[in-house]
C-alpha positions as CSV (number, residue, x, y, z in Angstrom):
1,X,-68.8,-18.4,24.5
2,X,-70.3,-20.5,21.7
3,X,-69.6,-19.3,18.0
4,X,-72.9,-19.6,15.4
5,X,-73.3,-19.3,12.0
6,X,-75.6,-18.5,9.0
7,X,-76.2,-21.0,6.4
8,X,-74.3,-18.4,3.9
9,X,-71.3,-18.3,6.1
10,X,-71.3,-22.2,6.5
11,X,-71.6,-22.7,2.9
12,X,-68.5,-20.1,2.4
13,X,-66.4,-22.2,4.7
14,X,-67.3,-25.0,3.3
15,X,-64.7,-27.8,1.8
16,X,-65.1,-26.9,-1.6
17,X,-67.4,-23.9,-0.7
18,X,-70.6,-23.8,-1.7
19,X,-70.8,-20.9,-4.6
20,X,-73.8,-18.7,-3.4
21,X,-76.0,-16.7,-4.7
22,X,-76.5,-13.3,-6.1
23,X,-79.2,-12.2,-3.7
24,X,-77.4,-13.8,-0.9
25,X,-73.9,-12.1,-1.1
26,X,-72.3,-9.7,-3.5
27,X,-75.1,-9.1,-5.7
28,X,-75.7,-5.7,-7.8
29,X,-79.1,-4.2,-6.8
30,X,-81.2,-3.3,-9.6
31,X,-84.3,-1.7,-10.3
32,X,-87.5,-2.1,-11.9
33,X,-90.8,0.1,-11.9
34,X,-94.2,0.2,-13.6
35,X,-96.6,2.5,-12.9
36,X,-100.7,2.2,-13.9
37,X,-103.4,5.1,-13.8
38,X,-106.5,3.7,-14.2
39,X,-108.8,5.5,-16.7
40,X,-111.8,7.8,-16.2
41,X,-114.0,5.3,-17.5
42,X,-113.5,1.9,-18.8
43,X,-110.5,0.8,-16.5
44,X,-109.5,-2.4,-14.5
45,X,-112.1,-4.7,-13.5
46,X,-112.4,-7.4,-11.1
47,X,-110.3,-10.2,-12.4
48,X,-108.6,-8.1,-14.7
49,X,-105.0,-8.3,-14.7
50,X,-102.0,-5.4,-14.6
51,X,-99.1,-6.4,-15.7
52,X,-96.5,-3.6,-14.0
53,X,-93.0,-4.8,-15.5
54,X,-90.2,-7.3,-16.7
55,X,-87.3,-8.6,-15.1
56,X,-84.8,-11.0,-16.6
57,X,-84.6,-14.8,-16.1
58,X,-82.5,-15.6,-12.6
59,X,-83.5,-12.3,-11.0
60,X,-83.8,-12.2,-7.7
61,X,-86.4,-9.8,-5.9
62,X,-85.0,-8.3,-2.7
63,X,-89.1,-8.3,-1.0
64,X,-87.7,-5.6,2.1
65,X,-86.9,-3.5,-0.9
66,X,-89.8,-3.5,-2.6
67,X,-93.0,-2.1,-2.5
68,X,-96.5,-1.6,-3.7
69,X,-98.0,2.2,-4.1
70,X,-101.2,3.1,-4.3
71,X,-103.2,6.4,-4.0
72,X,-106.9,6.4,-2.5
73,X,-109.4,3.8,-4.4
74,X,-112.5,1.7,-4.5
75,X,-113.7,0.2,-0.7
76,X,-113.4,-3.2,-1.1
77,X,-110.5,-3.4,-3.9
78,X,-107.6,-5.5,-3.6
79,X,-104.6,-6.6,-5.5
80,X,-102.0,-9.2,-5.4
81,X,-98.5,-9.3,-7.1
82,X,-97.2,-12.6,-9.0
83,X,-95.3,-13.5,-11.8
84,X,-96.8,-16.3,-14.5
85,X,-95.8,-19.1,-12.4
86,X,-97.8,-18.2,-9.0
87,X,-100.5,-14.9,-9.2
88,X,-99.7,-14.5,-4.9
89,X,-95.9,-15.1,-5.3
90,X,-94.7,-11.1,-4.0
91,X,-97.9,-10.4,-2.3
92,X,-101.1,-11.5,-1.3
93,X,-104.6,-9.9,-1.8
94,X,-104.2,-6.3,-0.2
95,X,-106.6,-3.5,-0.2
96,X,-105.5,-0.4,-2.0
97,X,-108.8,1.1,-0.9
98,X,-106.2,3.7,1.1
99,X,-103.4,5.6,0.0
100,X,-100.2,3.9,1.4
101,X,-98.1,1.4,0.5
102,X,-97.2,-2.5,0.8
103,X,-93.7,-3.9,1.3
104,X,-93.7,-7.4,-0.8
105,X,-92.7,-10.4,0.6
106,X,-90.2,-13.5,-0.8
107,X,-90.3,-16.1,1.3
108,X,-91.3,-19.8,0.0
109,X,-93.8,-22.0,2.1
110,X,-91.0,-22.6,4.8
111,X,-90.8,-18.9,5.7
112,X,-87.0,-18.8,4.8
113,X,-85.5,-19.3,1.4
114,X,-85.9,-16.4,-1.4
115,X,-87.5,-16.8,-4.6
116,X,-85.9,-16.2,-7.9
117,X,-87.8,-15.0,-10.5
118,X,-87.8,-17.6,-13.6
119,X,-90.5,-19.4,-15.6
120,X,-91.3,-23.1,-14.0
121,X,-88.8,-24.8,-16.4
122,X,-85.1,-25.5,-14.7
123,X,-82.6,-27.6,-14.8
124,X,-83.4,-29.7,-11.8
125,X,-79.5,-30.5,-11.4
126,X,-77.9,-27.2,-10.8
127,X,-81.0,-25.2,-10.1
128,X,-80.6,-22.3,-12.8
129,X,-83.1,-21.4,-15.3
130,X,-83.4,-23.9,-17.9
131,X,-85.2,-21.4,-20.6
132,X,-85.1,-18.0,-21.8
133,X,-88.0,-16.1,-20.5
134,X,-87.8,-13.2,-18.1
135,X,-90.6,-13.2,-15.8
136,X,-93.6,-10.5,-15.9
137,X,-94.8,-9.5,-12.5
138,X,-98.5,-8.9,-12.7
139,X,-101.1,-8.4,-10.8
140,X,-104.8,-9.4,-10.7
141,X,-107.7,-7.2,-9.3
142,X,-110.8,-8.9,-7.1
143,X,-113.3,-7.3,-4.5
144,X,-114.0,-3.9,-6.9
145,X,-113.1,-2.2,-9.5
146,X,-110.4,-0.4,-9.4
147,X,-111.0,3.2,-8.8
148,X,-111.6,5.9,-11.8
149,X,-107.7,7.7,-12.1
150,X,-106.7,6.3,-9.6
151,X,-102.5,5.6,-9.5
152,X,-100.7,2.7,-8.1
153,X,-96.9,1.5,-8.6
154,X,-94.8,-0.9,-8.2
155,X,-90.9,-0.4,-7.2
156,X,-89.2,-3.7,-7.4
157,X,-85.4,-3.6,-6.3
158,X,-83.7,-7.2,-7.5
159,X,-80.0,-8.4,-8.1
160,X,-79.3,-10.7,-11.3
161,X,-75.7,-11.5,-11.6
């Protein structure tokens, strides 16, 4: 019988090992949250923008972990979740025109490697954040306004270390 292994595992037995990272193996969850109740009058817009919370440069979203709330709303609304470097990064226009909730996704346009949270500025060579910013995840509204007291939140579990 054949043996197989990850890419992780490879890189671990690797000669010198390739140093992995935090999301990938031994990483400390953490855990972010923002919550928004739209007002009675007045409140989000199409194209408006939410922004739900902050997590620091080099963080890591775990997407399984994470998720979208949202009680009843508009027909029609949707929202995404991005940071300032892409507006669909986390998640896609979804409805939140039902109460429920959406798990975000990380993958990049191969399906398979996990973002990191970081402005676009990095140092090309050993691929860690090259500037100080943490990164605020956001999110913008299109298809309707988003309904009158209505609540929506935003859990996001993610490892730093």
């Amino acid at each position: 019988m054949a043996n197989f292994f990850s890419t992780q595992v490879t890189q671990l037995m690797a000669t010198p090992p390739t140093r992995q990272k935090a999301n990938l193996l031994g990483g400390r969850m953490r855990f972010s949250f923002g919550q928004f109740t739209n007002p009675a009058s007045g409140g989000a817009a199409i194209a408006d923008v939410v922004y739900w919370t902050r997590v620091p440069k080099g963080g890591r979203v775990i997407g399984s972990l994470s998720r979208l709330n949202y009680a009843t709303g508009a027909a029609s609304c949707t929202m995404n979740v991005g940071d300032t470097v892409s507006a669909t990064r986390y998640m896609t226009a979804t409805s939140i025109a039902t109460a429920g909730n959406t798990t975000l996704f990380l993958r990049d346009s191969s399906g398979q490697i996990p973002y990191e949270i970081t402005d676009e500025s990095r140092d090309l060579a050993t691929g860690l954040p090259a500037s100080t910013n943490d990164s605020d995840l956001k999110s913008v509204v299109a298809g309707a306004d988003v309904a009158a007291s209505q609540v929506i939140g935003l859990h996001v579990i993610y490892v730093a270390d």
